[in-house]
N, C-alpha and C positions, 0 to 999 in steps of 0.2 A: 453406444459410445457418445452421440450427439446427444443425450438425455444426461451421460453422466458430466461433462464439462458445461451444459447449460446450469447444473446444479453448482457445480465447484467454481463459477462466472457470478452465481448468485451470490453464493458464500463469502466469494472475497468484494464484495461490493455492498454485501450487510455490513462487514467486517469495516470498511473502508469506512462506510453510512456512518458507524458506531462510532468510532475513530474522530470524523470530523465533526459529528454530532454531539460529542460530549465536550467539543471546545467552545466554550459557549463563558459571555464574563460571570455566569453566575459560578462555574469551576475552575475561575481565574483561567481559563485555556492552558491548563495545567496538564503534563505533560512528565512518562518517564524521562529521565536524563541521558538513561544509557541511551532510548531508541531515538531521542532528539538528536544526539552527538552520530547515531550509527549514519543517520538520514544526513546531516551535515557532511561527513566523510563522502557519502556517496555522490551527492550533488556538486563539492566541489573537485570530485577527484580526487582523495587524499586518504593516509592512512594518521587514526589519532592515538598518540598510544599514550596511557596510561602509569602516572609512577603511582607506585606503589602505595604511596600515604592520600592517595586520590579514592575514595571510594563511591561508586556511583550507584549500589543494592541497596533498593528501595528509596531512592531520594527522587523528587517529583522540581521538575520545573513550571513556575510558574509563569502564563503569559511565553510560554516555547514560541512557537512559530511566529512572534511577532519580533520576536529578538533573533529573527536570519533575517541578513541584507543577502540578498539575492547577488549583487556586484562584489562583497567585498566578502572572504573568509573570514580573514583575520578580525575585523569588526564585528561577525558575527560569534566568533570567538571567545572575544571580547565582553561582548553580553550574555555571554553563556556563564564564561567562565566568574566573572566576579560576583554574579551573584551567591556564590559558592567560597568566595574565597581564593579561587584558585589561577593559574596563569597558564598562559601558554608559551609554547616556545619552537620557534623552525629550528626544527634540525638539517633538512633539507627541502628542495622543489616537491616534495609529496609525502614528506612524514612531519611531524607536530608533534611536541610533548606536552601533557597536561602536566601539571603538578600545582604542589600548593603555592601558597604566594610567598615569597621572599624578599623581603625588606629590602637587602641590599642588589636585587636585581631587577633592570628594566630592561623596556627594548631599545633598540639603534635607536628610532623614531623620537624616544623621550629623551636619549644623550642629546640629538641635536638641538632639542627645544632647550635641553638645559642651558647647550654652551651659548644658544642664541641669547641667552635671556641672559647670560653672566656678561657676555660681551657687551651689552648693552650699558653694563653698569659702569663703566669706563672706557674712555675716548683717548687716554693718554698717560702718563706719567704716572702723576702728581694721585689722579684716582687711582689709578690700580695703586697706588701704596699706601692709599686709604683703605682700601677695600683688603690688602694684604697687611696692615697692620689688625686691623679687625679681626682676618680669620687667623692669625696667629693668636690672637688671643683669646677666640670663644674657644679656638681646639683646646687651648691648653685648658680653660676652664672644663669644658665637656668629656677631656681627657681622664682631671683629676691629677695629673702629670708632677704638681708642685705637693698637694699635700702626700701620695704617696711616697717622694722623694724622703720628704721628711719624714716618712716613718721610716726610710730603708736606716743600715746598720752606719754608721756615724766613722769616716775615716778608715775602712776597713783595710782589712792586710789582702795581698796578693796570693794565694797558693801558684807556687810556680814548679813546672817539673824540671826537670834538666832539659835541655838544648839538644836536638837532636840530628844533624848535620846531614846533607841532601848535597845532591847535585845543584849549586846557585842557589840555595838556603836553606834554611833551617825550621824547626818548627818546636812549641815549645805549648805545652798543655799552660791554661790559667785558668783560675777560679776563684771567685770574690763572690764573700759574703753577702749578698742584696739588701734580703729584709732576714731575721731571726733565724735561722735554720733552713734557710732558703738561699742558692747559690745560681750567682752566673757561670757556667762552665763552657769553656774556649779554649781554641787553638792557634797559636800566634804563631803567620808565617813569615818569615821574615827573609829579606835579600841579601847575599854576603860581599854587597856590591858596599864601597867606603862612601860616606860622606850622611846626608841629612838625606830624606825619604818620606815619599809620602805615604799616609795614611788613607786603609779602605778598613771602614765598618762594612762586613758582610750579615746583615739579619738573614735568618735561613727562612726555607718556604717551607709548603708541607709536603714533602719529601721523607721518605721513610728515617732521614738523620741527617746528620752534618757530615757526618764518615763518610758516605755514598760517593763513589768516584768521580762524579762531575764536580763535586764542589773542593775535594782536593786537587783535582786537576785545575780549577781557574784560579783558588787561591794560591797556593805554589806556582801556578806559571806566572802569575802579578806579580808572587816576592821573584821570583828568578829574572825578571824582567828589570826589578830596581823598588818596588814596592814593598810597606810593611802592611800585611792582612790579620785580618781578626773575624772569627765567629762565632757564634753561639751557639747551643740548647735551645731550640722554641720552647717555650712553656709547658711543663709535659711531656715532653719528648725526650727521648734517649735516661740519661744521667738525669734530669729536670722529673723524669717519673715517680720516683721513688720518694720526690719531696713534695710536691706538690699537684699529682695526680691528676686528675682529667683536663686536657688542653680546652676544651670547649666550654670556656665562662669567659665572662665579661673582664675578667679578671688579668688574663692574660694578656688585654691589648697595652692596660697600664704596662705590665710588669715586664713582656718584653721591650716597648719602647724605653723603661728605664736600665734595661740590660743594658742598649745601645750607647745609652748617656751614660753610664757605669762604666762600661770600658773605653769609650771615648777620651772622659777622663782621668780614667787612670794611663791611659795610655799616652795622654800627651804630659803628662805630669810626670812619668818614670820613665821615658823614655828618652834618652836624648839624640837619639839620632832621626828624628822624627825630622821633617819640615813642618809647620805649622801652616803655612801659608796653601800647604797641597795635602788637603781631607778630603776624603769622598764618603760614599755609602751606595755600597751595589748589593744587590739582592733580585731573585726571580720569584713570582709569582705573591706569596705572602711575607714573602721576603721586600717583594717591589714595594708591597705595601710601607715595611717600617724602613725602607730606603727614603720615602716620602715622605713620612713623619718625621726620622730624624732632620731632614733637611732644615723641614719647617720648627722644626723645635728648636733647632743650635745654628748659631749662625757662623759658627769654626767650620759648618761644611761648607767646603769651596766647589765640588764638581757631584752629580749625582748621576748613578745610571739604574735607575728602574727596571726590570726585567719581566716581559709579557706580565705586567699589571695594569697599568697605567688606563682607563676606559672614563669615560662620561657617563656609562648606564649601566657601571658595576664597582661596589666597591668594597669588596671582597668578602667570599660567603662567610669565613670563621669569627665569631668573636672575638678571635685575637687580632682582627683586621676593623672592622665595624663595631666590637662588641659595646664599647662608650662611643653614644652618637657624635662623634668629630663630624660627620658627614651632614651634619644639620647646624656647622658654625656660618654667621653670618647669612643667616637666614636663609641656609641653601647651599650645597657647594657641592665639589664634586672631585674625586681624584684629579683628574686635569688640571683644576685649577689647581690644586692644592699641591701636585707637582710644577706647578710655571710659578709657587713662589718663589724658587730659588732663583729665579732669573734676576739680573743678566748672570750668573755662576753657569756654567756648559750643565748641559743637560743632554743625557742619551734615554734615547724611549727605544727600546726593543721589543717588536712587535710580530704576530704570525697569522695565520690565513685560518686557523681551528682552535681562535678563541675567543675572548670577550675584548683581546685589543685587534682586531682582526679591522676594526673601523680608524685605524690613527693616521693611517695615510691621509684620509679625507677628511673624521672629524678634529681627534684630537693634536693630534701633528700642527695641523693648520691655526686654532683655536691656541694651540701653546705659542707660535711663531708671532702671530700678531702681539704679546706680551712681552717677548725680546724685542719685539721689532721698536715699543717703546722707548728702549733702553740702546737703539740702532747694534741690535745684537744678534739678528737672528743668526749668525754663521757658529753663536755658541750651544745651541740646542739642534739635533740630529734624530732623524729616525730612521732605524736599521729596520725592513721591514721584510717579514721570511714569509710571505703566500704562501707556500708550499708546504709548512711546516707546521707544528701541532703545537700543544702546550708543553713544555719542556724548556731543561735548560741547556740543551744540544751543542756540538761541535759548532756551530754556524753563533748562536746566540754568545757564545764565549768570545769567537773572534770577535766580534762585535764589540764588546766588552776591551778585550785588548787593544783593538785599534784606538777606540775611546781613549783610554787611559794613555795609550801611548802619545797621542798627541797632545792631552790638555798637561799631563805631568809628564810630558819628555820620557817616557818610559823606552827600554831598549828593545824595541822590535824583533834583533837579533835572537832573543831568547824564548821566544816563542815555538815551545817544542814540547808539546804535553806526556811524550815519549820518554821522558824525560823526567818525569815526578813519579815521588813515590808513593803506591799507595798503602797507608798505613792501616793496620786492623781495630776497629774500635775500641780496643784495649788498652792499646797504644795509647788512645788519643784520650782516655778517660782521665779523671784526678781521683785520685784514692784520697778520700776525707780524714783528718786524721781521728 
């Protein structure tokens, strides 16, 4: 027995020999990937898991074991991983996700280098509205925003359904021609409270539609409240399928933010019980996204409420968020900023504990106040911040949402009762073309 374990003592210490002996610079200390990453795992305590578009059979690292910092995972990571192409990501205290690289996502780490280096660029006023006249105007270049305008359909007619009466209001299908055969299609809620009213553009997120009972539930509880609501078809989605087919091109970022400016003005222009003085734009997720952009593109919005978007080191995975690089106006920039243009207008950032705004308490919250604080405004920009809560656009993220609105546009708080709307079947809410 002591003859056969002096033998299998020998074996794994050839093995070992063989191992340290072929790392040598003339084979670059080259190295499987998969058993460099298993040896990483093991040493720092941790499990690495793999997405799927990661492939690690048969790919050799080169210079392996010089690229582990013994102190640090993450930076050994780091050097694993870019050589490759690929990134990492904590999911929690002892799991990691590989995957490939993604333009529009970094870590916490590089948001704060950002806002540190934005903030830098201005001490006061007078800068930041040079530096905000600036990024207004490479977005709209990098957008494309004005020549697509100009090819959309010239003066178009409304399709309007009939009126359909609710508990505290109504709602009412719309559809405008955009570009040639291509349509915005929306549902307008409206309050059956008398006098002028404000306006909320709703852009939707990527949510399986605009039907889905959380987003009838906030727009109907805004009109029953005293507000007029509006939203739309994302790009592809729902009704928008059947014209223009796959959501995921570059194409969709123009052509939903010109949806937003489409019904914007149609909506203050045929509308008259509109107030003009009180517009918003609320939206979750890729919604928060073209909540941002409208802001910055039209200056008729008066109050903005972004929803679980808003991050320094993300800005937003889809095309129709990122797709034309806005995020490279002024040499640099970043949702954050690009939401504190609206300031000193109110601003709501709704934020949660499981996701990519899960940093606004400390970075971007703070980073946006100093910007009001220019304009001696910070008590008009708010952060609703849900730890506890996930990505979504939840009971808690709605109130949010209403308390907002109810204080910058005097909304009636009383009406707050989601128990109370109705929810309609997407057939309903469709436009039958003629």
């Amino acid at each position: 027995m002591k003859r056969i374990l002096l033998i299998f003592s020998s074996i794994i210490c050839q093995l070992s020999f063989s191992s340290v002996a072929a790392q040598t610079f003339d084979t670059q200390y080259r190295r499987p990937v998969h058993d460099v990453m298993e040896e990483v795992a093991q040493r720092f305590g941790v499990r690495l898991k793999f997405d799927a578009n990661v492939d690690t059979v048969g790919r050799t690292l080169p210079y392996a074991d010089f690229r582990v910092r013994p102190y640090s995972l993450e930076q050994t990571l780091d050097n694993i991983c870019r050589y490759f192409d690929w990134n990492w990501w904590k999911q929690h205290e002892t799991l990691y996700k590989i995957k490939l690289y993604e333009y529009p996502r970094r870590h916490e780490d590089e948001g704060r280098q950002m806002l540190n280096y934005l903030s830098s660029l201005y001490s006061g006023q007078a800068q930041w509205e040079e530096r905000r006249a600036l990024l207004r105007r490479e977005v709209r270049e990098r957008l494309q925003i004005d020549q697509f305008l100009d090819s959309c359909v010239k003066n178009p007619t409304a399709i309007l359904s009939k009126v359909r009466r609710h508990d505290g209001y109504t709602t009412q299908n719309i559809c405008i021609e955009l570009t040639p055969g291509q349509h915005v299609f929306g549902t307008i809620y409206a309050s059956l409270k008398k006098g002028k009213k404000p306006l909320i553009v709703c852009p939707d997120g990527h949510w399986p539609s605009r039907y889905r009972d959380d987003e009838q539930q906030r727009l109907a509880t805004l009109a029953r409240m005293g507000a007029i609501c509006v939203d739309f078809d994302l790009y592809g989605y729902s009704q928008s399928a059947a014209e223009v087919g796959n959501h995921n091109t570059a194409r969709a970022h123009v052509f939903q933010a010109a949806c937003s400016l489409t019904l914007l003005d149609w909506m203050l222009k045929n509308r008259r019980d509109i107030d003009t003085t009180r517009v918003a734009a609320n939206g979750g997720s890729g919604g928060g996204t073209h909540t941002v952009l409208l802001a910055l593109l039209d200056d008729r919005i008066t109050a903005s409420a972004p929803v679980v978007h808003v991050a320094s080191h993300f800005d937003g995975g889809c095309p129709c968020e990122s797709g034309m690089p806005v995020q490279l106006a002024g040499g640099g920039t970043c949702e954050a900023e690009l939401a504190a243009i609206i300031a000193p207008r109110p601003l709501l950032l709704v934020s949660d504990g499981g996701d990519w705004t899960s940093t606004n308490p400390t970075l971007e919250y703070p980073f946006i106040q100093r910007i009001f604080g220019f304009y001696n405004a910070t008590g008009n920009v708010r952060n609703v911040h849900l730890p506890n809560e996930r990505h979504d656009f939840g009971p808690n993220k709605r109130q949010a949402v209403y308390d907002f609105f109810a204080d910058v546009f005097q909304l009636d708080r009383s009406m707050i009762d989601e128990s109370k709307v109705t929810i309609e079947p997407a057939e309903v809410m469709q436009t039958q073309l003629p």
